[in-house]
N, C-alpha and C positions, 0 to 999 in steps of 0.2 A: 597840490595836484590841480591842474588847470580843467575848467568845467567844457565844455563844448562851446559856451557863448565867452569862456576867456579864449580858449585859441582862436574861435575866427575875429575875433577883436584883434587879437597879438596880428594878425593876417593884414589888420591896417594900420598897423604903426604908423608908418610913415605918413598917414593923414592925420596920427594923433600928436597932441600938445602933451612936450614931458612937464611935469609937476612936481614942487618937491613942499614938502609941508615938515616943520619942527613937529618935535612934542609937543604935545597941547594948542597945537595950532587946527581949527577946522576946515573942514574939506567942503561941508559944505552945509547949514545953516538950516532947523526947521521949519516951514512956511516959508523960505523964499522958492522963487522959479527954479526948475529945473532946467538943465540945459543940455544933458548929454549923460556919457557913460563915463564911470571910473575904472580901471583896471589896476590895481595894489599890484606894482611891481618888487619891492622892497619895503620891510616894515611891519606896522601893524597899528589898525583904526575900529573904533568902537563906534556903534551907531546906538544912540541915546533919545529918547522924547522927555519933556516933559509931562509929568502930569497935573493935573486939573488941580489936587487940590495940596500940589505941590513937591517939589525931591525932582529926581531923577533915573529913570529906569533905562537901562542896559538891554537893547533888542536884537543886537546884533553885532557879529567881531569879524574885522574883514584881516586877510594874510595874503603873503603872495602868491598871486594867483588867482583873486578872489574878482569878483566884480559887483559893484552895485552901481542902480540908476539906468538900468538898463531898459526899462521900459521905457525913459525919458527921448530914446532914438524912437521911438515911433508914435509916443503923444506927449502935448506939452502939459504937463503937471505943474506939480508942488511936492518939496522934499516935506514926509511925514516924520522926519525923524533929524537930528544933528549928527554929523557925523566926528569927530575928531581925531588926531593923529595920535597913540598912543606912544610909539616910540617916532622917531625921524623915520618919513614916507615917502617912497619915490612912485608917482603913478604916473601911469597914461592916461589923456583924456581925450574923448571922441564926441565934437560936437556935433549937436543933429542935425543944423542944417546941412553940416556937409558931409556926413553919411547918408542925409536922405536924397542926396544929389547925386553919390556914389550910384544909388540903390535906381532913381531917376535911370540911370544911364543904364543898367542892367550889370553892375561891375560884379564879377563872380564873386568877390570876396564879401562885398556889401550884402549881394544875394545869401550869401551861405549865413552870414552874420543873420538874417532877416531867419533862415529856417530853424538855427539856433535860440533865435527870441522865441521863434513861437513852442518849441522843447521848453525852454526856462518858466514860460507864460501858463502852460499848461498843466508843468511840474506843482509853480507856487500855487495855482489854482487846486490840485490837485489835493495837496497838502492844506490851505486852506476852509476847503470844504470838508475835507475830515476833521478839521478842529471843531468846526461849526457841529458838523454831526456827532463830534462827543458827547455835545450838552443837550441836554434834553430841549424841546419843542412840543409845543401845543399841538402840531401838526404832526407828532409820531401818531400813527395807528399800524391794528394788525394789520398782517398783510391779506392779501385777499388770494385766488387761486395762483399758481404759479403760472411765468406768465409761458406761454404759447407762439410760438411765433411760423407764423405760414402767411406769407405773400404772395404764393402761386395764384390765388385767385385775388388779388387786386383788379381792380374796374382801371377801362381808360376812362380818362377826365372828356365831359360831355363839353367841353369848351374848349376856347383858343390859347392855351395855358403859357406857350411860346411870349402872344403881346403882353402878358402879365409880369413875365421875366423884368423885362429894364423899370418897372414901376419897383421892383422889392430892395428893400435896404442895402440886402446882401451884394447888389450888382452896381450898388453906387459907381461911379466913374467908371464902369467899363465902355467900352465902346460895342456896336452890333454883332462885329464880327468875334468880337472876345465872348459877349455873353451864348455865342450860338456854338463858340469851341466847346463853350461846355455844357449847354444842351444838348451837343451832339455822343455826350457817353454817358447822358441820364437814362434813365426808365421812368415815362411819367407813370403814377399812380392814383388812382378814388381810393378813397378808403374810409370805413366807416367808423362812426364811434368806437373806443374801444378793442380795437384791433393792436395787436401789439406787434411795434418792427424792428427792436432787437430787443435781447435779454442779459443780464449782470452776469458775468461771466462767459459770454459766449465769444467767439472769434469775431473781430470785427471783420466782416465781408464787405459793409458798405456805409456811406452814410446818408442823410438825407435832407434835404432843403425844403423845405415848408410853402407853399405860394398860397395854398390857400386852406384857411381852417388853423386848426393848435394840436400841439401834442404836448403829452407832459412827462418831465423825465424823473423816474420815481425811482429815490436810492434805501436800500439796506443797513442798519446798525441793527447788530445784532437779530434779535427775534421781531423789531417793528421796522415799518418802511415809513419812508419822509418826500413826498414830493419838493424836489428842488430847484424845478425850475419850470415854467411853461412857456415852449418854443411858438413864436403864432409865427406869419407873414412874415419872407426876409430871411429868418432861422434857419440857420443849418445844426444838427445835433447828428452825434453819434462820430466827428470827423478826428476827436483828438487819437481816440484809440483805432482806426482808419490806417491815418496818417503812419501811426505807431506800430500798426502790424501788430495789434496789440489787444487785449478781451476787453468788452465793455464795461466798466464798473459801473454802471448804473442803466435801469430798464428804461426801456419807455413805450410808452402808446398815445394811439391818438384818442384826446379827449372832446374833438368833436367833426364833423365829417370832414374829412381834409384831404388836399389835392397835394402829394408830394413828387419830388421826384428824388428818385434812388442814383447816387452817383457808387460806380464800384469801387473798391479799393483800388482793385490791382489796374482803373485807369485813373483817376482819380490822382494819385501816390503821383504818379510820372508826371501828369502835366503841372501838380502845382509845384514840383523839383525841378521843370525843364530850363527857367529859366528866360523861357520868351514871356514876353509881353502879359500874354494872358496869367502866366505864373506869377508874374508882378503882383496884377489886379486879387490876384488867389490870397498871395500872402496879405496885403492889405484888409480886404474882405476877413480872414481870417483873428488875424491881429484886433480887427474891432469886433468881432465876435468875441473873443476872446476876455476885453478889454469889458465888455458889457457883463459878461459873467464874472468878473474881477467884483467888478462895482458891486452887484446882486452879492456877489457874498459877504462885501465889505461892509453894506449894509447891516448882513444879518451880525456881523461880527460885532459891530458898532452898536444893537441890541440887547446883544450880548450882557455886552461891558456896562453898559447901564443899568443892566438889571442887576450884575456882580453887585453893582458901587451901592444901587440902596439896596441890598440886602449886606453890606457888610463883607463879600465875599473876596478877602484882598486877593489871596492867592489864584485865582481864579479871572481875576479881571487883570493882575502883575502878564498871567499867563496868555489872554484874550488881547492884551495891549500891546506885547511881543508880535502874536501874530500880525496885528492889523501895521502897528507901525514896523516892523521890520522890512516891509516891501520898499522901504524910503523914500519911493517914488509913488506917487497914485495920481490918477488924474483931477484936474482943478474942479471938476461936477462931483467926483468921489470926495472929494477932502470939504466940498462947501456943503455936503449933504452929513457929516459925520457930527 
């Protein structure tokens, strides 16, 4: 069954290179560059790492329909993993320069393949912070009151929060008139310590861009809570489940006075789907959001696994070594930091 990021791939054939690989032949090698996307048309391939202190472990089995490397369309990596051909393979491959040139030009199919990474991106994120949240951390405590959330009396920001816009991470490469498209369906906000602006479980109504000050995004296992991330300057939080029409799974508040602004869903949704220019700049911004919190858990995964190894714990680190290398692709600052 083909995933949403195989059919808009299958949508550029004709920019892709067909491939055919025997048995036992590999697709493509761990620690070297990454260069593009695989799409397994016929066949079937194992995705294997090495490990440290020796053998071979099984992270992942691709069939037709499947796709891996697909992060590799939107940053240049390193494959974490080998891939090989189990039986005879026939694949498509899609290199990045010339999807990102696709994408450059605004080509529908490019574009749709671009909002389908950021589903796959969010998914694998999704799924990787729950493995992290299996294992216990120093960092579980009780929870504290449940949270609360009213932003009717938010403060306006006592400054020019507008010339702040093009200094934050988030608006790299836009140009003026791009970054004011989307100033023009924020709500700016003050807010003070401690104020909480969405909840685990609630509807996502909106999400929110950080200019000035931090918030911090505090998720649930079971009966304790685990702070998992803290958004400062640049950050955008709350956008995947936004995007998705979909509840929060994790809270957050601000953990110190901070100037946000609120973008809605329901404007929000349309302009980063529309497809002009500014939607470009949306998905990009997005994608290294994204990409940042890839890293941040890959880290904690990377923790993990070393703490498995000297305590002896195989099954546990077999399990934590799946997660981290199965993505096969991770960025070249993620894989030199592992």
């Amino acid at each position: 069954m083909y995933t949403r990021v195989a059919m808009a791939l299958a949508s550029l054939l004709p920019l892709s290179r067909a491939l055919g690989f025997k048995r036992g032949e590999r697709l493509v090698r761990q620690g070297e560059a990454s260069r593009g996307a695989f799409l397994i048309r016929a066949g079937r391939a194992a995705a294997e790492v090495a490990l440290p202190g020796g053998g071979m472990l099984t992270v992942a089995e691709f069939n037709p329909g499947d796709v891996f490397g697909e992060m590799a369309l939107i940053e240049r990596g390193v494959c974490s993993a080998s891939v090989t051909a189990l039986t005879d393979v026939e694949a498509a491959f899609v290199e990045r320069e010339d999807f990102r040139a696709l994408v450059a030009s605004r080509d529908a199919s490019a574009l749709e393949v671009q909002r389908a990474l950021t589903s796959a991106l969010a998914a694998k994120l999704r799924t990787l912070n729950a493995k992290v949240r299996s294992f216990p951390s120093a960092e579980d405590r009780e929870p504290g009151a449940a949270p609360q959330v009213d932003l009717s009396r938010a403060g306006t920001p006592s400054f020019d929060w507008r010339a702040f816009l093009p200094l934050l991470r988030f608006f790299e490469g836009f140009d003026p008139r791009e970054i004011d498209e989307v100033a023009a369906i924020a709500r700016p906000m003050e807010l003070a310590r401690g104020t909480w602006i969405f909840a685990a479980g609630e509807a996502a109504t909106s999400c929110f861009l950080v200019v000035r000050g931090a918030v911090e995004v505090l998720s649930r296992n079971g009966r304790l809570e685990r702070r998992v991330a803290i958004a400062g300057p640049g950050e955008l939080v709350g956008y995947l489940a936004a995007l998705d029409h979909a509840k929060h799974a994790a809270s957050a508040r601000v953990r110190e006075p901070a100037t946000l602004l609120e973008l809605p869903a329901e404007r929000f949704g349309p302009l980063y789907g529309s497809g002009s220019r500014t939607s470009v700049r949306l998905q990009h911004a997005i994608h290294a959001s994204l990409l940042r919190s890839l890293t941040r858990t890959n880290h904690l995964l990377t923790r993990l696994i070393s703490h498995a190894r000297l305590t002896d714990a195989a099954r546990q680190a077999a399990e934590l070594e799946s997660a981290l290398h199965g993505q096969i692709v991770r960025s070249a600052e993620n894989m030199n930091s592992s």
